[in-house]
VEXBA-850907 format. One record per residue: x, y, z of N, C-alpha, C in turn; residue number from 1. Coordinates in steps of 0.02 Angstrom, whole numbers. Layout:
! VEXBA-850907
X:Y:Z:X:Y:Z:X:Y:Z:NUM
...
This chain:
! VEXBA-850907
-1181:-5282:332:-1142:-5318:382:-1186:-5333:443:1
-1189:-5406:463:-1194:-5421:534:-1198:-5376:587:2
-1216:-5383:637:-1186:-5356:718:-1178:-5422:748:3
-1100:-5412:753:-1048:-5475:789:-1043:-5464:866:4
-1049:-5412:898:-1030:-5387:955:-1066:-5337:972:5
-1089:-5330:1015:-1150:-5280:1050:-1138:-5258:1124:6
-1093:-5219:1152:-1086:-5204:1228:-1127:-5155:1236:7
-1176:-5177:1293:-1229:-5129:1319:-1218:-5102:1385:8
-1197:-5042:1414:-1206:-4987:1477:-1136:-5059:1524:9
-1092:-5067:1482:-1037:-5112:1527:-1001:-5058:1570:10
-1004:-5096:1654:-985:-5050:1694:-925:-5098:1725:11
-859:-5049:1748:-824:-5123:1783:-797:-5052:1853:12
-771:-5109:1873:-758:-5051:1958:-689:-5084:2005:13
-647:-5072:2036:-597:-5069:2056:-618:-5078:2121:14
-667:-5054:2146:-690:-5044:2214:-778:-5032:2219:15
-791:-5083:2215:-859:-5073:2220:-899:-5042:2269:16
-867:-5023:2346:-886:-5011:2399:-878:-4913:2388:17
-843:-4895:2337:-842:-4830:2337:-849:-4827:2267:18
-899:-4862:2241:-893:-4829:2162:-845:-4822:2120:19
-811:-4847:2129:-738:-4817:2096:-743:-4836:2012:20
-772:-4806:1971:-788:-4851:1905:-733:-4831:1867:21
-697:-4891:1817:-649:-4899:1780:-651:-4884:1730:22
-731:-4904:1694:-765:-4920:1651:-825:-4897:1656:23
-855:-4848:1627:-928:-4815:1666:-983:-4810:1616:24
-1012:-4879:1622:-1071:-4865:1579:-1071:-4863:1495:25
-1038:-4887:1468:-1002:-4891:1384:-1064:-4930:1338:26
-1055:-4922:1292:-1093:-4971:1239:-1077:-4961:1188:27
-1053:-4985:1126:-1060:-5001:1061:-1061:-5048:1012:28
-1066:-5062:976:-1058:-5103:932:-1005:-5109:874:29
-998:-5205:862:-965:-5190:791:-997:-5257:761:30
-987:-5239:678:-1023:-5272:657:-944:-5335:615:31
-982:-5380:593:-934:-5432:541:-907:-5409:510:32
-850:-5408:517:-790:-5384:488:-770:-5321:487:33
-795:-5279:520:-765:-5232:534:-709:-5208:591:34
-685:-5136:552:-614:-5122:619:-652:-5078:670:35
-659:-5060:724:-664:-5039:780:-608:-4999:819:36
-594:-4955:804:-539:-4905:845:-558:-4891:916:37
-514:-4934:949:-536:-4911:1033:-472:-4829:1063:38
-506:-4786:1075:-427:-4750:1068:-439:-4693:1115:39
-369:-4686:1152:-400:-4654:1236:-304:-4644:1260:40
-304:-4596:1289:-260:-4607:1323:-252:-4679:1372:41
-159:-4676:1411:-176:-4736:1468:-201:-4729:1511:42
-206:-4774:1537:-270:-4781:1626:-368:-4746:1576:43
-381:-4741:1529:-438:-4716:1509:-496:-4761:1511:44
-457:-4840:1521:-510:-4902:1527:-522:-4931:1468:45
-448:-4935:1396:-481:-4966:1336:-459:-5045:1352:46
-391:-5064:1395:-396:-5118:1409:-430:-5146:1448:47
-475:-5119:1510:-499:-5161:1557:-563:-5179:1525:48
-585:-5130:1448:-644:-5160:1418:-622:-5219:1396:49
-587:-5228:1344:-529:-5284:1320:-564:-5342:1383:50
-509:-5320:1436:-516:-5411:1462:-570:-5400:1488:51
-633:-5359:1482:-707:-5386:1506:-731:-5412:1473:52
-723:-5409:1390:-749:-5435:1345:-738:-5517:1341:53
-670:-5522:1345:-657:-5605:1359:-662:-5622:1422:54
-680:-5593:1478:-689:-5589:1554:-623:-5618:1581:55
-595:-5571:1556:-502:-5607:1609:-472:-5544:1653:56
-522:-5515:1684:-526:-5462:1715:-500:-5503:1790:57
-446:-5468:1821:-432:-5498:1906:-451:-5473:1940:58
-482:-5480:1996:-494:-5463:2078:-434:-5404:2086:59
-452:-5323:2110:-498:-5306:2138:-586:-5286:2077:60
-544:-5304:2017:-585:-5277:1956:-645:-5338:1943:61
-692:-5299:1939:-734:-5336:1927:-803:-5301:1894:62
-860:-5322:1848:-900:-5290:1802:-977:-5294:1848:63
-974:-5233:1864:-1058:-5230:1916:-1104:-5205:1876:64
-1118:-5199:1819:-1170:-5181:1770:-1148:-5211:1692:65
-1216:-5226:1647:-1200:-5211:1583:-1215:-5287:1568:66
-1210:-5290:1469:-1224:-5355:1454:-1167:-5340:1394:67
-1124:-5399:1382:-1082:-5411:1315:-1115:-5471:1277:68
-1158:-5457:1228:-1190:-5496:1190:-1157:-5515:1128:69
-1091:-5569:1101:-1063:-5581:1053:-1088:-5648:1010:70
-1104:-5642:957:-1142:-5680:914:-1208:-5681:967:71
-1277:-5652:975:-1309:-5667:995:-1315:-5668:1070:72
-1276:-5682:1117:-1249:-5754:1155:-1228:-5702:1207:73
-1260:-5680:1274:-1226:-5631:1315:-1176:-5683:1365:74
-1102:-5638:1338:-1048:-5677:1369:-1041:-5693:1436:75
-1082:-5670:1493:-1087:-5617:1547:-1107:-5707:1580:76
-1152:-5717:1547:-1209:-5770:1591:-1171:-5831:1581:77
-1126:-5835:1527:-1090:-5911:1530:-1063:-5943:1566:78
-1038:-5986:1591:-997:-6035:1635:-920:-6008:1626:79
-874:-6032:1658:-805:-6016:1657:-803:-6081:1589:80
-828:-6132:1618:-786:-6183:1561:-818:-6182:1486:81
-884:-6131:1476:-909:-6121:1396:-878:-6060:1381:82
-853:-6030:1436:-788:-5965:1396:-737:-5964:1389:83
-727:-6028:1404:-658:-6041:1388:-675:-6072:1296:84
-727:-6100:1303:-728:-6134:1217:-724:-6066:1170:85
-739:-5989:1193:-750:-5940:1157:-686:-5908:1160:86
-643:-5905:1232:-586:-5855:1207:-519:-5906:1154:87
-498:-5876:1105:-459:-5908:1065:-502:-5924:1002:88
-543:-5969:1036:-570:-6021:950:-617:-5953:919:89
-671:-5910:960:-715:-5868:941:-704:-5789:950:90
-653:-5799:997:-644:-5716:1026:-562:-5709:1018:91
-506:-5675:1004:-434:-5718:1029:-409:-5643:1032:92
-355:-5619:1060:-293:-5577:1105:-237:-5565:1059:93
-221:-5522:1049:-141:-5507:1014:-133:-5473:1095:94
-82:-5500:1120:-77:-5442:1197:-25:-5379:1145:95
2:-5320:1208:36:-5284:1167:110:-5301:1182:96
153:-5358:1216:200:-5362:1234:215:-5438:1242:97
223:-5470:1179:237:-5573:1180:262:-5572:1212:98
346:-5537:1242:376:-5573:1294:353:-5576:1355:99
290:-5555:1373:268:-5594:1434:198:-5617:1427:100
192:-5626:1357:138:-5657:1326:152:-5752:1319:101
206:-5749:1267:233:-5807:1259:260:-5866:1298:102
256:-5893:1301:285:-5961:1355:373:-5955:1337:103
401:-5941:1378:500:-5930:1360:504:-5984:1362:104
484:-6060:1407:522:-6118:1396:474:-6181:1359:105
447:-6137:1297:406:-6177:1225:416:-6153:1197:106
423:-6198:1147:448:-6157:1069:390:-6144:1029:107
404:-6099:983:350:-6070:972:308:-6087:944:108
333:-6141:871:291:-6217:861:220:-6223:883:109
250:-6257:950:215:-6280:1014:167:-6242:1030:110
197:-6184:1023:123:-6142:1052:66:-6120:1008:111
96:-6122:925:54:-6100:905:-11:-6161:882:112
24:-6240:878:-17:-6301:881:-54:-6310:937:113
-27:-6261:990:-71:-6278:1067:-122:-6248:1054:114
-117:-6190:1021:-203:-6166:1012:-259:-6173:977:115
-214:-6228:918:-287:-6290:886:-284:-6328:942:116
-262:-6394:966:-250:-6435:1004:-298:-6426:1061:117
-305:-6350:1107:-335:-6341:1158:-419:-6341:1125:118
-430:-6344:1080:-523:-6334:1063:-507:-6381:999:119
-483:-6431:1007:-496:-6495:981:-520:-6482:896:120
-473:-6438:873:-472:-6396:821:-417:-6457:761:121
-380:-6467:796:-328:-6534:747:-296:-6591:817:122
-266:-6627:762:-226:-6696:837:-171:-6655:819:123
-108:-6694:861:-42:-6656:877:-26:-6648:793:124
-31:-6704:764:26:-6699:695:7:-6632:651:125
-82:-6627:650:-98:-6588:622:-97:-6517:649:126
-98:-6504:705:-68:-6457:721:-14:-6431:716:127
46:-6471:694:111:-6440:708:124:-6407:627:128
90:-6458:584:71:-6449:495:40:-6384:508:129
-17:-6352:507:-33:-6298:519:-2:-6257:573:130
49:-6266:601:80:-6212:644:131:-6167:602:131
163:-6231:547:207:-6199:512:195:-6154:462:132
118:-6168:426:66:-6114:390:32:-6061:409:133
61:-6073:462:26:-5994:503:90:-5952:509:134
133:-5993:526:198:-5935:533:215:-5926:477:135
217:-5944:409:222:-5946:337:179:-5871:317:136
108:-5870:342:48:-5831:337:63:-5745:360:137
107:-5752:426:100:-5697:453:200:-5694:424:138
208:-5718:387:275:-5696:339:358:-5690:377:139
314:-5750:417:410:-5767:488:457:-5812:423:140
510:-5793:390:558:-5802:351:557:-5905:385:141
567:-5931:330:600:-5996:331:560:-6023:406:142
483:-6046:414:448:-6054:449:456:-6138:487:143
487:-6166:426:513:-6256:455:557:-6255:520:144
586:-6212:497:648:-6200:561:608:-6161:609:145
585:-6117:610:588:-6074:651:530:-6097:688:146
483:-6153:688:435:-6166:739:469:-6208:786:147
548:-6219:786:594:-6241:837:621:-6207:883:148
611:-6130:852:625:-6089:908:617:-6055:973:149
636:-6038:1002:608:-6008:1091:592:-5946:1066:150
553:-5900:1103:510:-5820:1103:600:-5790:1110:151
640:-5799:1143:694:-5763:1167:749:-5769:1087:152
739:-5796:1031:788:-5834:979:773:-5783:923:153
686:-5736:934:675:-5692:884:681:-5618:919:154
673:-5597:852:664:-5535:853:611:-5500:880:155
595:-5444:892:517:-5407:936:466:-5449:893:156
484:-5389:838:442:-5411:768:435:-5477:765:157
474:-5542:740:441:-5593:743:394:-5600:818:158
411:-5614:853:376:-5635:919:302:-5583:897:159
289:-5531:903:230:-5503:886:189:-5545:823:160
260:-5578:777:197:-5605:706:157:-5678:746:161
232:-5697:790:208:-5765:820:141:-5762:858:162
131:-5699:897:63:-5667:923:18:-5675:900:163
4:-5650:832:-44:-5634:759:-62:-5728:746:164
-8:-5739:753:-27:-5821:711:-68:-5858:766:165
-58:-5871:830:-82:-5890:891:-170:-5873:889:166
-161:-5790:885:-221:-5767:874:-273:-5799:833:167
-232:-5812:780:-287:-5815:695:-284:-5896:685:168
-246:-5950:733:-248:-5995:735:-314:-6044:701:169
-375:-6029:754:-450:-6043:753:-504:-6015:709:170
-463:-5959:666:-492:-5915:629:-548:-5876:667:171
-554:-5871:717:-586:-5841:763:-624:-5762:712:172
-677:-5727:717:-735:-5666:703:-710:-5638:721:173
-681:-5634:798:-684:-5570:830:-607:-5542:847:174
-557:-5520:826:-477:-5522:868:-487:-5461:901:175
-441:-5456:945:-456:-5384:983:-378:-5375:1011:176
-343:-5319:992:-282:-5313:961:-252:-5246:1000:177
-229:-5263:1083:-218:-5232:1122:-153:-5206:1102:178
-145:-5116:1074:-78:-5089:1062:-36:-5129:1038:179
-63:-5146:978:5:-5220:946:61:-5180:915:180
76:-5138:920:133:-5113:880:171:-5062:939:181
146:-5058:993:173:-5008:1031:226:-5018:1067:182
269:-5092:1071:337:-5104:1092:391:-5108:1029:183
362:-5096:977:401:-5114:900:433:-5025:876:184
483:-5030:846:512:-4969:819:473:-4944:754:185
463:-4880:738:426:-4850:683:400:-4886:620:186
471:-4929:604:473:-4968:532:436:-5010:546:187
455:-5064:594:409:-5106:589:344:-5104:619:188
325:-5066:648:239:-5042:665:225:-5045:601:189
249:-5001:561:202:-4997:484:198:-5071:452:190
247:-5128:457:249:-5191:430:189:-5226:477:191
174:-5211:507:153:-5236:581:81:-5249:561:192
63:-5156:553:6:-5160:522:-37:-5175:464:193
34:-5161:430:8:-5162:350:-41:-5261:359:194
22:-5281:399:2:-5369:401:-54:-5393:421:195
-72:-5353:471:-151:-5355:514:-181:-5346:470:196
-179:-5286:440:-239:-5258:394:-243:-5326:331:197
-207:-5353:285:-210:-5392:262:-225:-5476:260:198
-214:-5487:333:-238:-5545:377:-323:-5542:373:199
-337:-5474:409:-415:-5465:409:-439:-5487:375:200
-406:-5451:331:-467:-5456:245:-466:-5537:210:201
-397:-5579:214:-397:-5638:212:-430:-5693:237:202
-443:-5667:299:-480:-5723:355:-547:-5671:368:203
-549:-5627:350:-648:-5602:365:-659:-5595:426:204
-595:-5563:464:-619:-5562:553:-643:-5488:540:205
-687:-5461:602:-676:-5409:641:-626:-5401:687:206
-614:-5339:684:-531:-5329:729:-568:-5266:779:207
-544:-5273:852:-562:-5204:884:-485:-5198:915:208
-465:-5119:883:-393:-5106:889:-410:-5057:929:209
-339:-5080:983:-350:-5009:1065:-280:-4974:1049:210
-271:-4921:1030:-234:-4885:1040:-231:-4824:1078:211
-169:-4779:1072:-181:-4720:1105:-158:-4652:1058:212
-150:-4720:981:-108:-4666:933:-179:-4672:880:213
-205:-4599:861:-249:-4568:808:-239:-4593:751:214
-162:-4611:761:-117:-4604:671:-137:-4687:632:215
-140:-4723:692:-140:-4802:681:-220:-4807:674:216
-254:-4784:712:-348:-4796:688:-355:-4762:630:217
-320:-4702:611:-335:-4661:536:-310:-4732:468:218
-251:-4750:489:-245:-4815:430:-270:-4877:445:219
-306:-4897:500:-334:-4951:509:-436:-4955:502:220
-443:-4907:533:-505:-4931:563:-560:-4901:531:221
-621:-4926:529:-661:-4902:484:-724:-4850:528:222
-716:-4873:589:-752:-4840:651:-709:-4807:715:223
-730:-4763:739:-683:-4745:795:-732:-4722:851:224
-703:-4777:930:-720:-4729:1000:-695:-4695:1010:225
-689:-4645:1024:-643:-4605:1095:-660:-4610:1170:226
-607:-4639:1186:-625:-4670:1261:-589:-4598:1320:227
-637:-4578:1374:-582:-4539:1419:-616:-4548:1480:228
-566:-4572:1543:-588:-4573:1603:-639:-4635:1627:229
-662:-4684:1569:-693:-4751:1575:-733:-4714:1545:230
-756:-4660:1522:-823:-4670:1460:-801:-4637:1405:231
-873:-4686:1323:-823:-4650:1262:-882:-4586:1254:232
-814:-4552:1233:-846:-4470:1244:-870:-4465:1143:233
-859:-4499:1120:-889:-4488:1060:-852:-4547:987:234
-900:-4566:951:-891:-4623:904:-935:-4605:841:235
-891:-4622:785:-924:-4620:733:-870:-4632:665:236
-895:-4623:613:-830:-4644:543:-784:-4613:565:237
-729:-4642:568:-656:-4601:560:-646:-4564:522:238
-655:-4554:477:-653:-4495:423:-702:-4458:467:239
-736:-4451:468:-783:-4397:489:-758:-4349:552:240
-737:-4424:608:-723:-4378:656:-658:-4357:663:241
-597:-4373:603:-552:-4324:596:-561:-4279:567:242
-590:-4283:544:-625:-4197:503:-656:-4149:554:243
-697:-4173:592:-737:-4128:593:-752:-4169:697:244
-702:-4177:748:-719:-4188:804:-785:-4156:830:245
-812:-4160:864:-861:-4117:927:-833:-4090:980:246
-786:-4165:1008:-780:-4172:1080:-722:-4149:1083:247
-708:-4089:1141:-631:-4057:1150:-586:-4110:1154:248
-617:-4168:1201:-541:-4218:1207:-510:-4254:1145:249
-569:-4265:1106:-582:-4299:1030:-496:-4217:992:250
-519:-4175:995:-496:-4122:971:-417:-4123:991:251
-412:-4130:1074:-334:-4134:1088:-297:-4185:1063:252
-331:-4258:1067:-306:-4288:1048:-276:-4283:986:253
-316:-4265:938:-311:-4260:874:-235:-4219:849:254
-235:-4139:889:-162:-4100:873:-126:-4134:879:255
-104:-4193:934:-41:-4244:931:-40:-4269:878:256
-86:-4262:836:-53:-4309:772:-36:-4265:711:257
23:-4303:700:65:-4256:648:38:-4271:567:258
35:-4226:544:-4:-4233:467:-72:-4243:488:259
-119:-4232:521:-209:-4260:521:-214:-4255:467:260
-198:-4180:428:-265:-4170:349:-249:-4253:318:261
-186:-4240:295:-163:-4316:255:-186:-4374:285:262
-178:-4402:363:-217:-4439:394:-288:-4446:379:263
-324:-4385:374:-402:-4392:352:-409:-4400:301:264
-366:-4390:252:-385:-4398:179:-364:-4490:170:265
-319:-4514:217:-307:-4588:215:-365:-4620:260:266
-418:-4593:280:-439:-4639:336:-490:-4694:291:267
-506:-4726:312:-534:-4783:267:-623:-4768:274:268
């Protein structure tokens, strides 16, 4: 496999006048097609890596060290308007919560043709033709109709698939798949994922999944960080490091999860 993604010593800071680092000094890699387990308690800094990576990081936050080198290409040095050609078509977002992801007064159609349409990916007609094959893809029941609908007309679950489809629109390498199951009830997390995981393998992306649950990187991911306090305190096969942690926090984390042995014997 490739190396798709390469973050070197990425530092981001809240307050630059006192150090205040969010993000302290990180690096790893993932390669083509692989899963990437980002996984940390909250406030630990797995999302503010997230939006450094696509740089949609806001003021007071901002990245005072480090290089994100994706395909080659350090994201860091680009223009606002050549990163915009990368987030979506090359890089793209599942957030963890559509309803304030989604546009409430577009239907969902609309949005998911807006994200060929915006990188000149199809014209309107053909976009709206592939909007309905994407919601078909990520398995939204009776998809003709339902690209007529508003974010407020579905269910969690759909609105999350509508997420997934948006995402995988451009067929984009890289998705990066902020807690996608963590506003959804038990059952459908597992549908949730099972779908991701099978999307992947369909479309040949790399996925870097941020969670804060062990249980979801043990059936997803083929690599795992452990992120604490803005740095990762230790990475390596998931199998391995449910077996056999180093790192105490690696370790606490781990007792929260119910069944590990069985978890480790599922990890991929």
């Amino acid at each position: 496999m490739s190396e798709l993604l390469d973050v070197q010593h990425l530092t981001v800071t809240f307050d630059a006048a006192r150090n205040a680092r969010v993000v302290d000094d990180i690096s790893f890699t993932m390669a083509a097609g692989e899963t990437l387990g980002l996984v940390g308690e909250s406030g630990s800094g797995k999302s503010v890596t997230a939006f450094s990576i696509l740089r949609l990081l806001q003021p007071p936050a901002q990245i005072v060290n480090g290089r994100i080198l994706f395909e080659g290409q350090d994201l860091l040095t680009l223009s606002e308007r050549d990163m915009r050609s990368v987030r979506g078509a090359r890089i793209s977002l599942i957030f963890q919560e559509p309803m304030t992801a989604l546009n409430p007064v577009m239907r969902v159609g609309d949005q998911v043709a807006e994200a060929l349409t915006a990188h000149s990916m199809a014209n309107r007609t053909e976009a709206r033709r592939r909007a309905v094959e994407l919601l078909d893809a990520v398995r939204i029941p009776d998809p003709m109709r339902r690209v007529r609908d508003y974010p407020h007309q579905l269910s969690g679950g759909m609105r999350q698939r509508v997420m997934i489809a948006i995402a995988l629109a451009c067929r984009p390498p890289l998705v990066i798949a902020d807690e996608p199951t963590t506003a959804l009830d038990v059952t459908i997390q597992a549908q949730m994922l099972d779908l991701i995981r099978q999307l992947q393998a369909e479309f040949g992306l790399a996925l870097l999944l941020i969670t804060h649950d062990f249980g979801v990187v043990a059936e997803m991911a083929d690599r795992v960080a452990v992120m604490k306090a803005g740095r990762i305190v230790e990475t390596g096969p998931v199998r391995e490091i449910l077996r056999t942690p180093s790192h105490e926090y690696t370790r606490q984390l781990l007792a929260a999860v119910p069944g590990r042995r069985a978890a480790a014997n599922r990890a991929r």
